[in-house]
Structure formats: C-alpha cells, structure tokens
BALOBA-1460 file (C-alpha; in Angstrom, 3 decimals):
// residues 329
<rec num="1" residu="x" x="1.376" y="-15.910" z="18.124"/>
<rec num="2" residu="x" x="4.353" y="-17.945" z="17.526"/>
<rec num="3" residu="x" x="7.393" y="-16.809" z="19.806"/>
<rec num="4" residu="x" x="11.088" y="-16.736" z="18.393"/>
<rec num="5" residu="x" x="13.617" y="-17.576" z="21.513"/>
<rec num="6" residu="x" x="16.781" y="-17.595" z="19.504"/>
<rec num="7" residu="x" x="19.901" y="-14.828" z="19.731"/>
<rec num="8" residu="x" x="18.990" y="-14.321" z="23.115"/>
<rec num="9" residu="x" x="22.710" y="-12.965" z="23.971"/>
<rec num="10" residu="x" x="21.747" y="-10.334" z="21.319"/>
<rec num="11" residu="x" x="18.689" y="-9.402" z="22.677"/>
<rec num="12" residu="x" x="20.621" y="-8.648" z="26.382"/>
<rec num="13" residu="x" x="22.514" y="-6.549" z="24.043"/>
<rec num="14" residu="x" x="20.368" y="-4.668" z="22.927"/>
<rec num="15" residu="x" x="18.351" y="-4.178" z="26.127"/>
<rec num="16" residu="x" x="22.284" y="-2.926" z="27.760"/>
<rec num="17" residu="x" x="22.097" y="-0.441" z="25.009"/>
<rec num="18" residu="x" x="18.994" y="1.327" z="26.297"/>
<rec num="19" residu="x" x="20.875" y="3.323" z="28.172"/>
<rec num="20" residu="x" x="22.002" y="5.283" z="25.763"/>
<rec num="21" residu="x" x="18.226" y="5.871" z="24.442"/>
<rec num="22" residu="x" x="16.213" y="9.086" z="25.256"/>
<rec num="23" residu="x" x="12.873" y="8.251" z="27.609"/>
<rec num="24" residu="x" x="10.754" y="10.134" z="25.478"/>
<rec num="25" residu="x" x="7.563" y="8.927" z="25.573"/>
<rec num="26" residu="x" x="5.998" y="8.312" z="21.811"/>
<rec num="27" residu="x" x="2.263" y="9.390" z="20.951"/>
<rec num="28" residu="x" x="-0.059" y="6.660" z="21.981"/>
<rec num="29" residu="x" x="0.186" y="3.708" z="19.393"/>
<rec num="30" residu="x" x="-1.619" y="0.091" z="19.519"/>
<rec num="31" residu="x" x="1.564" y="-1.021" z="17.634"/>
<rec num="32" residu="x" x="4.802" y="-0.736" z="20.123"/>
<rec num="33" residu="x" x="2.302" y="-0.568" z="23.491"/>
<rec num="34" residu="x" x="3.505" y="-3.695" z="24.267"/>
<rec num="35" residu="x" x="2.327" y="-2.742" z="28.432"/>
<rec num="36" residu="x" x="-0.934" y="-1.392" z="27.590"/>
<rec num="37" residu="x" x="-0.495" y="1.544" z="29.118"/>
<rec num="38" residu="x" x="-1.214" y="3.774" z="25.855"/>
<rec num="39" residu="x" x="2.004" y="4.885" z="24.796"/>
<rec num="40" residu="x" x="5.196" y="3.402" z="23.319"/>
<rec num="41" residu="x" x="8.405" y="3.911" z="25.640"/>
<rec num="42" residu="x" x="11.326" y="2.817" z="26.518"/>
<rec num="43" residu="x" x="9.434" y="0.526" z="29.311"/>
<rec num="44" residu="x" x="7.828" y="-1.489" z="26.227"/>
<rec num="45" residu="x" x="11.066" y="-2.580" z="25.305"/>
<rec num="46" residu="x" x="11.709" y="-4.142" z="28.512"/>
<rec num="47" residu="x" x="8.438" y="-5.717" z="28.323"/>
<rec num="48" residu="x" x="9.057" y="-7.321" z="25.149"/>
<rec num="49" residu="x" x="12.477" y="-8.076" z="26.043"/>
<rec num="50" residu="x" x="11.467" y="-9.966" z="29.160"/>
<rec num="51" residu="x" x="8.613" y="-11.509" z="27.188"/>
<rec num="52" residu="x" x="11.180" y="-12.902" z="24.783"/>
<rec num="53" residu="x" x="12.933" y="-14.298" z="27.652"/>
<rec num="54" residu="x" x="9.854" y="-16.043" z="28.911"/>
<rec num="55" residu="x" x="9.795" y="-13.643" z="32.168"/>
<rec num="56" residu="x" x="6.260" y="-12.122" z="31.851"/>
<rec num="57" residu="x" x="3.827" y="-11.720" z="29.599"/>
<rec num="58" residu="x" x="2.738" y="-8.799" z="26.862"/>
<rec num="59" residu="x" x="0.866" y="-8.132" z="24.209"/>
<rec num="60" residu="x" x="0.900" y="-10.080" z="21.453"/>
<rec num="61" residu="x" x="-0.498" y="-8.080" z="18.582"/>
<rec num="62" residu="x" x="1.178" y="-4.738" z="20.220"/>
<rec num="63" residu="x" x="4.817" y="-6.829" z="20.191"/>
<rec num="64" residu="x" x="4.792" y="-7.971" z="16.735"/>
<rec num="65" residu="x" x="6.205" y="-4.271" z="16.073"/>
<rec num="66" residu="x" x="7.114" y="-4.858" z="12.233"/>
<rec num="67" residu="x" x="4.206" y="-7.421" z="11.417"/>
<rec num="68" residu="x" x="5.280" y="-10.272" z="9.684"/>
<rec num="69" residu="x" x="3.036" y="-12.597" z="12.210"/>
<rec num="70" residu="x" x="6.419" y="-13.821" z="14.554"/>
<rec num="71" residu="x" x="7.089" y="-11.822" z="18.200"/>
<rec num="72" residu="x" x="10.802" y="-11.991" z="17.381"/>
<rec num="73" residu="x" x="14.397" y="-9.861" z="18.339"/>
<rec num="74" residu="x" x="13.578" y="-7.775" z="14.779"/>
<rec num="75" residu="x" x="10.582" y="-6.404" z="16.905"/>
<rec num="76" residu="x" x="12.449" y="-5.268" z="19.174"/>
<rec num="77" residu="x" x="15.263" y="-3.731" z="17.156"/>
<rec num="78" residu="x" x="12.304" y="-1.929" z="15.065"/>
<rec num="79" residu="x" x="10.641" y="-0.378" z="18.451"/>
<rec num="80" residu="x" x="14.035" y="0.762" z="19.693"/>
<rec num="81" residu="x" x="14.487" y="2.533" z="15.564"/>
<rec num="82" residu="x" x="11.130" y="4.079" z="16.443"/>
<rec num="83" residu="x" x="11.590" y="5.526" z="19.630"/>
<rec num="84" residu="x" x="14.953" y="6.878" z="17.863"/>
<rec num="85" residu="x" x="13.214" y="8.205" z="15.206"/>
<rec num="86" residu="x" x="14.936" y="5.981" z="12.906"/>
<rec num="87" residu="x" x="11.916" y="4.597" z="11.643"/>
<rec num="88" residu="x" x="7.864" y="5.446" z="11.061"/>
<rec num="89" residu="x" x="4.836" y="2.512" z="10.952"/>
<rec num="90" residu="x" x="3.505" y="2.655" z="8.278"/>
<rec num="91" residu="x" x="-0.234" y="3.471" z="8.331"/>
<rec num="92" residu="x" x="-2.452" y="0.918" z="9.470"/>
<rec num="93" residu="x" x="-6.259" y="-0.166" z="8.727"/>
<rec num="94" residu="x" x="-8.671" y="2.809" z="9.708"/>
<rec num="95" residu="x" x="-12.425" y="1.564" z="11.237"/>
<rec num="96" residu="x" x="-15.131" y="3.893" z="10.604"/>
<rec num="97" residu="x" x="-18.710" y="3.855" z="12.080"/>
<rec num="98" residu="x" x="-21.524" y="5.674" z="10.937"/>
<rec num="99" residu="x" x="-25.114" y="5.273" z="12.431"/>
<rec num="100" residu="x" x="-24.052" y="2.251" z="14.079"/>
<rec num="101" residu="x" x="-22.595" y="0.611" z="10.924"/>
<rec num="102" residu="x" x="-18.879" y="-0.131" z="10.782"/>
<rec num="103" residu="x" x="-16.626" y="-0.034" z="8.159"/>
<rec num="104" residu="x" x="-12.442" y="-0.407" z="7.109"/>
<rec num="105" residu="x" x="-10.530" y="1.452" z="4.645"/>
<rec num="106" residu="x" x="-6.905" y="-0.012" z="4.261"/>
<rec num="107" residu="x" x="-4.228" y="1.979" z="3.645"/>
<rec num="108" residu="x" x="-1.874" y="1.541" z="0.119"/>
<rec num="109" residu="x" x="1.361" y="2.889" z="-0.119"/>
<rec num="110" residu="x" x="2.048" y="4.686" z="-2.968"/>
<rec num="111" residu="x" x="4.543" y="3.068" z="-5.713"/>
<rec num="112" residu="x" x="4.614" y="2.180" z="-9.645"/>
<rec num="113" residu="x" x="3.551" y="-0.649" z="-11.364"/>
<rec num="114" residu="x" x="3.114" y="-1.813" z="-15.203"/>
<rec num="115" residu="x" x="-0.526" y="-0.777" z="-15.687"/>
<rec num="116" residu="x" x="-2.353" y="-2.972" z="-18.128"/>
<rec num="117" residu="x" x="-2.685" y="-6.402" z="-19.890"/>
<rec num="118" residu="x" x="1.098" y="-7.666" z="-18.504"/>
<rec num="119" residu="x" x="2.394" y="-11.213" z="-18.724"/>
<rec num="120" residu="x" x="0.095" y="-13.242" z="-16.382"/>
<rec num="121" residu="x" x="-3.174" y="-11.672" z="-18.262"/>
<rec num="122" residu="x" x="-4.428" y="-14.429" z="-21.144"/>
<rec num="123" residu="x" x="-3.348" y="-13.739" z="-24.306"/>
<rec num="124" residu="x" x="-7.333" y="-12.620" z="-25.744"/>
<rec num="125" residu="x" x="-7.110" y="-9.415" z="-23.073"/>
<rec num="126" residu="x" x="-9.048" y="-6.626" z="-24.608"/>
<rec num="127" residu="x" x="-7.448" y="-3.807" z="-26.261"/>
<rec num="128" residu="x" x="-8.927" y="-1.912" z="-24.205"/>
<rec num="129" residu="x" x="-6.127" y="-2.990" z="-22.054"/>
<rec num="130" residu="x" x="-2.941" y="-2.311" z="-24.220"/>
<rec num="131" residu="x" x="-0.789" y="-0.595" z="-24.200"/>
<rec num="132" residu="x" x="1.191" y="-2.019" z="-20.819"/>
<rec num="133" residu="x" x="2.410" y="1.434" z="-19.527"/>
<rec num="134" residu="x" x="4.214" y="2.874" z="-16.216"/>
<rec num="135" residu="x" x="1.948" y="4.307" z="-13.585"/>
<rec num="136" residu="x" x="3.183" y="5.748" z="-10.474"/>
<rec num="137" residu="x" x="0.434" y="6.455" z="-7.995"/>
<rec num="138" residu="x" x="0.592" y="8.524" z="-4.364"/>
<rec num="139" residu="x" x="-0.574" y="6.755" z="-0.960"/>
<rec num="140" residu="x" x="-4.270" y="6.723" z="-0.615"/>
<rec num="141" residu="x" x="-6.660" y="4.461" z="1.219"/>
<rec num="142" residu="x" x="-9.502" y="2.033" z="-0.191"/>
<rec num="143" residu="x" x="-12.371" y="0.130" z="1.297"/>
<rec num="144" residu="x" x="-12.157" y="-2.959" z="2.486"/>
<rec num="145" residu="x" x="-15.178" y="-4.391" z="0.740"/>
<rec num="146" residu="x" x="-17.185" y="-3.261" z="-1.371"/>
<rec num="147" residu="x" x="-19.812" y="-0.893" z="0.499"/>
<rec num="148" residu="x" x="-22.437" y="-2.998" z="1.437"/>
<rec num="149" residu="x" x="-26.412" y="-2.383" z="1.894"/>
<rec num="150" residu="x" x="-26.097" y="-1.980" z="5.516"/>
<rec num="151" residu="x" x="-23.915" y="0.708" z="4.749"/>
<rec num="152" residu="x" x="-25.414" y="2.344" z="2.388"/>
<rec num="153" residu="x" x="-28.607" y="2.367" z="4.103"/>
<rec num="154" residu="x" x="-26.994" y="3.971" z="6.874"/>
<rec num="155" residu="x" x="-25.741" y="6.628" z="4.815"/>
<rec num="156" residu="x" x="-29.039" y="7.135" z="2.467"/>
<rec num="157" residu="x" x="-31.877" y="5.706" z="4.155"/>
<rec num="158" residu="x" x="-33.072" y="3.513" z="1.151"/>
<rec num="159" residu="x" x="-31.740" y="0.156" z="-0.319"/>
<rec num="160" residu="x" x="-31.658" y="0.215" z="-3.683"/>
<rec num="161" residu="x" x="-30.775" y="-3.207" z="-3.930"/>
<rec num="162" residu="x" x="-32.033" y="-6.116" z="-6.089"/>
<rec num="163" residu="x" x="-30.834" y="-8.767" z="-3.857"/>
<rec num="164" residu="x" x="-31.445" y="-7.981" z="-0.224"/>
<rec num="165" residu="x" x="-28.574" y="-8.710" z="2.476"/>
<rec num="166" residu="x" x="-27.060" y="-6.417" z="4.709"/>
<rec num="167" residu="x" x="-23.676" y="-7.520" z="4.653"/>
<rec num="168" residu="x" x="-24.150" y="-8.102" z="0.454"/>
<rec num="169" residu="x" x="-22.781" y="-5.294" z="-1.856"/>
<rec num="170" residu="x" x="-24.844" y="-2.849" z="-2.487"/>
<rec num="171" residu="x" x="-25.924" y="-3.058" z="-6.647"/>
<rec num="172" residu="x" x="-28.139" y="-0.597" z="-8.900"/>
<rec num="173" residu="x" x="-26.378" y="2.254" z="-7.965"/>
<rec num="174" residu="x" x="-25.385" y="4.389" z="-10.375"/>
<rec num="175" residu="x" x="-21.614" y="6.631" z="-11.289"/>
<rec num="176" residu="x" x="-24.427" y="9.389" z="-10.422"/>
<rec num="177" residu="x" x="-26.215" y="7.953" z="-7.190"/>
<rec num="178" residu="x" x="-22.544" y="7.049" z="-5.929"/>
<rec num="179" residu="x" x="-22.111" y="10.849" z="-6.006"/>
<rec num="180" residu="x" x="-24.385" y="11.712" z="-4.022"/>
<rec num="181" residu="x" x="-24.109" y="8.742" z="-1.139"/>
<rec num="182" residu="x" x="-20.467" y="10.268" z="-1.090"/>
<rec num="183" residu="x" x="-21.537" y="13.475" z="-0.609"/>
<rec num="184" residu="x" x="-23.659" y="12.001" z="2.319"/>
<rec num="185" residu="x" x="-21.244" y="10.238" z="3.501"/>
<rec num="186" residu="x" x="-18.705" y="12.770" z="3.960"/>
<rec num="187" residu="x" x="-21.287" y="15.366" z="5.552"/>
<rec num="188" residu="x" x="-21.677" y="12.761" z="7.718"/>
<rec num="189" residu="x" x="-18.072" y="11.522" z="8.852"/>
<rec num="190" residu="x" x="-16.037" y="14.933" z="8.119"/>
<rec num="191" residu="x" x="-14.047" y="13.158" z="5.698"/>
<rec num="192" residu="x" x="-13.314" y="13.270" z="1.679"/>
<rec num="193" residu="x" x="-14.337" y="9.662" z="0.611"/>
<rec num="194" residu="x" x="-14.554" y="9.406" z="-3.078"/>
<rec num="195" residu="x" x="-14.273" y="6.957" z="-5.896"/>
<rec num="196" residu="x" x="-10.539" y="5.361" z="-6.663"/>
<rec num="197" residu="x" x="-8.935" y="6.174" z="-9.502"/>
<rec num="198" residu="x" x="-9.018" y="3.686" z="-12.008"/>
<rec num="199" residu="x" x="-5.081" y="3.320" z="-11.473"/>
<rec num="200" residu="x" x="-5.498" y="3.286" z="-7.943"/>
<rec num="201" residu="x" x="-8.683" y="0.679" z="-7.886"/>
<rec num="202" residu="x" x="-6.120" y="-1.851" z="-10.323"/>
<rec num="203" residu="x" x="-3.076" y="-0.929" z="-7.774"/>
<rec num="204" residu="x" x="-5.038" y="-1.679" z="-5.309"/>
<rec num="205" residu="x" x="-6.447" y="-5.126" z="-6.824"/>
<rec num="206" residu="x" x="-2.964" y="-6.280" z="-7.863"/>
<rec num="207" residu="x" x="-1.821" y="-5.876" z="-4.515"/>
<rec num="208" residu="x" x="0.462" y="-2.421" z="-4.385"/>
<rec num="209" residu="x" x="3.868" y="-2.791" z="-3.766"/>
<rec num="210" residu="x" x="3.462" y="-6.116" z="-1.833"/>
<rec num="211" residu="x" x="2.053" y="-7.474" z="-5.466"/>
<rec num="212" residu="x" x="2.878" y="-11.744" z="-6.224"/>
<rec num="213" residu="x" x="1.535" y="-11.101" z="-9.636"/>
<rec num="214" residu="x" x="-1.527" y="-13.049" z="-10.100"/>
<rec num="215" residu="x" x="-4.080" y="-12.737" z="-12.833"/>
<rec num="216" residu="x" x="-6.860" y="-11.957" z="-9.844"/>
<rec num="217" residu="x" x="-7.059" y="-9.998" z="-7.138"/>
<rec num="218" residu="x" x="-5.636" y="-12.050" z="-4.643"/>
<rec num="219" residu="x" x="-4.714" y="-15.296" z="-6.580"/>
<rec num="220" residu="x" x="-4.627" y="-17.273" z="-9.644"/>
<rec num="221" residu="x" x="-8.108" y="-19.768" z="-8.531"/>
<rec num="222" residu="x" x="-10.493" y="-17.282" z="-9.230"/>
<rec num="223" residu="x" x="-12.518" y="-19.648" z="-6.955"/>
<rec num="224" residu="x" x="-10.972" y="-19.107" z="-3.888"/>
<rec num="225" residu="x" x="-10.709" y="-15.317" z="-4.142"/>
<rec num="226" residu="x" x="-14.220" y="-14.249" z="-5.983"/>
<rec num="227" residu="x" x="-17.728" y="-14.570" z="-6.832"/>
<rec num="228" residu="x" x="-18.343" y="-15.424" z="-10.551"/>
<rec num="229" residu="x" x="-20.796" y="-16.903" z="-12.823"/>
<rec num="230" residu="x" x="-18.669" y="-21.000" z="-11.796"/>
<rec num="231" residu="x" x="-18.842" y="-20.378" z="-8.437"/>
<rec num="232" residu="x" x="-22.439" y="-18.361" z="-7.996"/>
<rec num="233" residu="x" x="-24.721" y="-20.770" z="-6.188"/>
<rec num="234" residu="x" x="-27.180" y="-21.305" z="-8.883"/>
<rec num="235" residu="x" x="-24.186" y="-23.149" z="-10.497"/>
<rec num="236" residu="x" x="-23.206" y="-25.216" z="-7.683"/>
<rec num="237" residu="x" x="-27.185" y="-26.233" z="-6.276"/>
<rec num="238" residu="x" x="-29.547" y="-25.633" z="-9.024"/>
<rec num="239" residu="x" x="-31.618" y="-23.725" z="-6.806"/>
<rec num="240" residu="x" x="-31.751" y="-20.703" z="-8.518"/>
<rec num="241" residu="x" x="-30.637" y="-18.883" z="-5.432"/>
<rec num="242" residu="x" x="-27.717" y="-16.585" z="-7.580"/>
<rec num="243" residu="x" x="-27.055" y="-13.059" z="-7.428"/>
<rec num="244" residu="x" x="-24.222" y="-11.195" z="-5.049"/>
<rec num="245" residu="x" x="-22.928" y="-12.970" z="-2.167"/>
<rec num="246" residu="x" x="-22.005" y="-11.659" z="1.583"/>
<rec num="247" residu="x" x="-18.911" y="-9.650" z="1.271"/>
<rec num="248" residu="x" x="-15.490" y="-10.385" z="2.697"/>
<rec num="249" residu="x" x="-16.696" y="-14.237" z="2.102"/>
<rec num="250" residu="x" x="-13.297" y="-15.092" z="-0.097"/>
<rec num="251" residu="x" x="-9.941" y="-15.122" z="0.594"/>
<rec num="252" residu="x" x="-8.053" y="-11.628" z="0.534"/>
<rec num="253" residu="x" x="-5.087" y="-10.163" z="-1.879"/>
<rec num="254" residu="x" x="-2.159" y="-9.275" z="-0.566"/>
<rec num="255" residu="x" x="-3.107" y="-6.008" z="1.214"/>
<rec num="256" residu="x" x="-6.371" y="-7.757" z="2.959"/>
<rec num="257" residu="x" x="-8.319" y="-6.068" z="0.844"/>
<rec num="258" residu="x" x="-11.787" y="-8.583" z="-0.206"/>
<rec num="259" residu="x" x="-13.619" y="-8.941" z="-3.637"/>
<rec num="260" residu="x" x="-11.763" y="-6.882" z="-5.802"/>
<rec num="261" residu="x" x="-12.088" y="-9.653" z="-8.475"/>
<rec num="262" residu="x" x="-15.724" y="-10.757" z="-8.760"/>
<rec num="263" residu="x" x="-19.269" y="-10.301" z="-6.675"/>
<rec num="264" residu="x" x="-19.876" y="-6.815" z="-8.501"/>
<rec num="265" residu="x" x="-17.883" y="-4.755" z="-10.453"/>
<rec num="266" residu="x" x="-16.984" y="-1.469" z="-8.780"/>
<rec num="267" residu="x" x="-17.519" y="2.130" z="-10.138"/>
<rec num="268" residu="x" x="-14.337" y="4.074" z="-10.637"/>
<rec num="269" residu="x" x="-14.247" y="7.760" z="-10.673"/>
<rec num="270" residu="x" x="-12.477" y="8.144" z="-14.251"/>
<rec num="271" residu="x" x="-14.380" y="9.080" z="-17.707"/>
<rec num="272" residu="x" x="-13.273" y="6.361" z="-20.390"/>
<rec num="273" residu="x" x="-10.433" y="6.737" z="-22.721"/>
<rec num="274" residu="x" x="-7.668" y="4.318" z="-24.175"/>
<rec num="275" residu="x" x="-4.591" y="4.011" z="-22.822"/>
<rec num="276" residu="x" x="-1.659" y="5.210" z="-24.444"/>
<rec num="277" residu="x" x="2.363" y="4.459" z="-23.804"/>
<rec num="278" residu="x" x="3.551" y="7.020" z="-21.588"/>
<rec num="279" residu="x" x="4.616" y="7.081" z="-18.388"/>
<rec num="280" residu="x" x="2.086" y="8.731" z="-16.077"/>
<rec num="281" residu="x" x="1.849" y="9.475" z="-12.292"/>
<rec num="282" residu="x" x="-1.656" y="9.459" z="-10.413"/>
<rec num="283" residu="x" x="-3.764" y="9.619" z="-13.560"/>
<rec num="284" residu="x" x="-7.272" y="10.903" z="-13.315"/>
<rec num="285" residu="x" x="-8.147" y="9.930" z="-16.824"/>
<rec num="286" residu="x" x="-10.047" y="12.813" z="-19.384"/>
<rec num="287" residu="x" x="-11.236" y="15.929" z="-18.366"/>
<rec num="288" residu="x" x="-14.874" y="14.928" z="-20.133"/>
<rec num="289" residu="x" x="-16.554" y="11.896" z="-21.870"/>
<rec num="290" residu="x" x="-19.667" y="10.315" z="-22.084"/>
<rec num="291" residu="x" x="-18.700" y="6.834" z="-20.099"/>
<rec num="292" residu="x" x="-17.412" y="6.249" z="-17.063"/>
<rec num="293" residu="x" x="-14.895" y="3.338" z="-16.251"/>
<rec num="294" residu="x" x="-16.065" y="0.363" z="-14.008"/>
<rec num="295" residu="x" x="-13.889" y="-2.624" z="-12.453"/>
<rec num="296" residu="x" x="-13.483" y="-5.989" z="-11.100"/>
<rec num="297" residu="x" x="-15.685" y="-8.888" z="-12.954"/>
<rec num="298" residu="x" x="-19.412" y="-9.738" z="-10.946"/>
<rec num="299" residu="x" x="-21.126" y="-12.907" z="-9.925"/>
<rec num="300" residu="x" x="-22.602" y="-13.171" z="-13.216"/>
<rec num="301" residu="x" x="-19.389" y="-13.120" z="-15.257"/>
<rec num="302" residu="x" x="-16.582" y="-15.688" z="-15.849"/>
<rec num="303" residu="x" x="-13.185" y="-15.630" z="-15.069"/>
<rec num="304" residu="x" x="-12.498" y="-13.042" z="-17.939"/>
<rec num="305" residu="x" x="-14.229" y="-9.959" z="-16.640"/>
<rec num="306" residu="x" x="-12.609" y="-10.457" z="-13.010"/>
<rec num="307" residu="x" x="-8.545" y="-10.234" z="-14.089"/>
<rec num="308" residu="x" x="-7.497" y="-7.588" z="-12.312"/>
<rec num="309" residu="x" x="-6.488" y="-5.687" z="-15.848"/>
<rec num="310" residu="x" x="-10.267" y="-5.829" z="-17.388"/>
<rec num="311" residu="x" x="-11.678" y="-2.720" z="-17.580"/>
<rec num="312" residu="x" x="-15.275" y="-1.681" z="-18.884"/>
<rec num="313" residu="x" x="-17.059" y="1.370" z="-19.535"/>
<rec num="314" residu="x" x="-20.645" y="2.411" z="-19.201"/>
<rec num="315" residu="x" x="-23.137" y="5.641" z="-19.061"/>
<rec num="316" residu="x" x="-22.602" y="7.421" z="-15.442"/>
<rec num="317" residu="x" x="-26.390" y="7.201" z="-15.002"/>
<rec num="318" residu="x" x="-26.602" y="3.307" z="-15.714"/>
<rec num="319" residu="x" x="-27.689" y="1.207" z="-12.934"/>
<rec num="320" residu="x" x="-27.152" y="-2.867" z="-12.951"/>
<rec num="321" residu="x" x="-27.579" y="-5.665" z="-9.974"/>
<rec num="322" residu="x" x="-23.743" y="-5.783" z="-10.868"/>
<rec num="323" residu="x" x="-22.316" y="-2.839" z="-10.517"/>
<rec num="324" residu="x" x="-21.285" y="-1.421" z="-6.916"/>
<rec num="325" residu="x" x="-19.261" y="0.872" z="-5.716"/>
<rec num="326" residu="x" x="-16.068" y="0.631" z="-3.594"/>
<rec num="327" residu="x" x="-14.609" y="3.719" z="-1.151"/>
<rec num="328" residu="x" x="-11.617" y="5.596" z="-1.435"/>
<rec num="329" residu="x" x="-9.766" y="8.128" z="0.857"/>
C-alpha cells in the first residue's frame, strides 16, 4: 500500500479536533479498524494518524477508509465523517460458504443508465436491442463469477456438466434446473438468491454507476476480459482442448465482477419481450411468455454475442454446454 505523507500540518489538525468528537464506539467493521481490535473508534484515528506520521504501524487494508488504493489524510477525514455519522460505507463484497465451497456476491449500487444498443455498441446491434431507453434499477447484489461446478455440486449433488472442472462454470443447466438449485440453495444458506434481472445482469456488466463505457464487460479487448470462440484454446493450440475455461481467469469490469462478457452466457430471470422507449425503473420484463432471456456471449461465440447490450432468448427448459447461470441477491 502506497503511503501519502503530504499536508501533514492538516492532519495535526484534524487529530486537535478530536476533541470535540463523541467516543462512541462504532459496530465492529474491517473497514475503519485500523487497531484490530474489532471496532472503529476514535482510537483508530490516532492510529492512522500516527501511521501517517510514520510513528507506528496499522492496518493497511482497514486504513484505506474510502478505497481508492492510497492510505492518505482523505482516510482519515472519511473515518472521523463516520464516527460523526456524516457518512455510511457503502456495502462491501459478501463471502458465502456452503458445504465447504466458497463463494462472493458483490454488491451494486442502485442508479440509471441508457439500457440498450448505445454509442460504443457496433452499428449491426440487433434490434432486439433498440430502442436505447432509461432504466433506473435499486441496489442488489450479483455473483462474482458465474456459479461454478464445485458449487453447484455442493448445492445439488450432481454435475451436470459437459466439460468437467470444478472451478469451470457450470453449463447444461436449464431456466428450469436453475430454479430449483436456487431453491436449494436458499434452503440451504437462509437467504433469497435468485436470477438478476435482465436490467440488473446488463447494469451489472456495464459496470453500475462506476461505468467507463466499454463495448464489454470490463473493456474494449474482448481478449483480455473474456472467453470467446478467438481466444478458446482450440484456436490458439489446435489441440482440440475448447469448451469453458476456469472462472475468474480474465481481467474484471469495473465493479470486480469476472466473465460477464464471454465463457457462458448466463440465464436471466426475465420472459422475452422487445424493448420499448419508456422510461422504466427495476423492470422485471412480462408477466408470461414462452422464452426466457439469456446474457453475456460464451466461449464458442465471437466478439458479437459478448457486448454487454446482446441479448438472446431461448425455451426455459433448454439446456446448452453454453449457457450458465449467474447469482443474484
């Protein structure tokens, strides 16, 4: 972690205006706890402070309070907001485990976006994809990765798989057997997992509110963010070895979330329809149909299918080696 000595009159500043503070203790927070002791007080800040100074040593990941990767004097005027009550973190990722397997959902704050084939998609987007429209969607959380075998294993006790690796997605799971591994699921954990949205799955892809922009999920080099049909290893040996690919194995969009463009495409909870120009907020899509949406390109596809605004339909009891499924929360 890269340390940020500078303004340190401002800092003593700041640490003389403590005095004024209440010593509530805050609830127990890895963010803030810069002492380790499990809770974030007014003692933290004179931990960081003195850290800052180069008088003792902290935390690291606990002292980079607003986490933009620098241990800096904005830390510590964002701890001292918190312990005012002047300011909330945000949510951060959440690590399940179930029968020994682990697995992250991230959290995405809720916020609008253009919805749709906009500016950076290629001009030959489907209509399928038009018209652009406003979507504003609430705060949710979505997986990490894709579920992967391991995972669903744990959950159902069978791998339906066609090609075998724990830590690959999951494939040949149908809109109808990803019903049912939620229902597991949530038996299991005491949660409400479920399928995204198809607004909140292309939210989510395009990076929520901390969005660049890109045509992929992640990037503009498909190639450094997904698996496709250029990049699949048949393509780049000649060994025939292709299919799905370990997950979490490219780089990540801007929320850290993995694969969201390419490896499989990804199940969304919505029955098909077209899109039409009004402004919506969390849309759930028809009330009936007779296909269900699907996301996010495959290793077998090109560049095309993984843009973060493709979107394809399909029967809900249709199983392919690439289509997965993806958590929500």
């Amino acid at each position: 972690m890269k340390h940020d000595y500078k303004n340190r009159l401002a800092q003593l500043a700041l640490w003389m205006a403590m005095a004024a503070m209440p010593l509530m203790a805050a609830a127990g927070n890895c963010r803030g706890d810069v002492n380790g002791d499990g809770h974030v007080t007014i003692a933290d800040v004179s931990i960081l402070i003195d850290g800052l100074l180069g008088n003792g040593t902290m935390d690291d990941d606990a002292a980079d309070v607003n986490r933009d990767g620098i241990v800096s004097i904005s830390d510590v005027s964002t701890l001292i907001d918190y312990l005012l009550g002047a300011f909330e973190f945000p949510p951060e990722e959440e690590e399940f485990n179930v029968n020994g397997v682990d697995f992250v959902m991230v959290p995405v704050e809720g916020g609008t976006f253009m919805m749709g084939a906009t500016a950076e998609q290629p001009s030959d987007a489907s209509d399928r994809e038009r018209p652009v429209h406003q979507v504003t969607v609430s705060s949710f959380s979505i997986g990490q990765t894709e579920v992967t075998q391991a995972l669903w294993y744990a959950v159902m006790g069978s791998n339906p798989s066609n090609f075998i690796g724990s830590q690959q997605p999951v494939e040949r799971v149908s809109w109808d057997d990803c019903q049912l591994f939620i229902a597991t699921l949530n038996t299991l954990t005491g949660k409400n997992f479920r399928l995204p949205t198809e607004a909140e799955w292309e939210f989510a892809a395009r990076g929520g509110n901390n969005s660049q922009g890109y045509r992929y999920a992640g990037g503009n080099d498909l190639s450094v963010v997904g698996w496709y049909s250029y990049n699949d290893s048949w393509v780049l040996t000649g060994t025939g070895a292709h299919g799905t690919h370990e997950v979490a194995t490219r780089m990540p969009n801007e929320l850290n979330i993995f694969d969201m463009s390419g490896n499989v495409h990804e199940w969304c909870n919505d029955w098909y329809a077209g899109y039409s120009n009004e402004a919506v907020t969390n849309p759930t899509g028809p009330g009936s149909g007779s296909n269900r949406v699907y996301r996010g390109g495959s290793w077998y596809f090109d560049e095309w299918f993984s843009r973060v605004s493709f979107r394809n339909s399909v029967i809900p009891s249709y199983r392919s080696h690439g289509i997965g499924i993806r958590l929500a929360l």
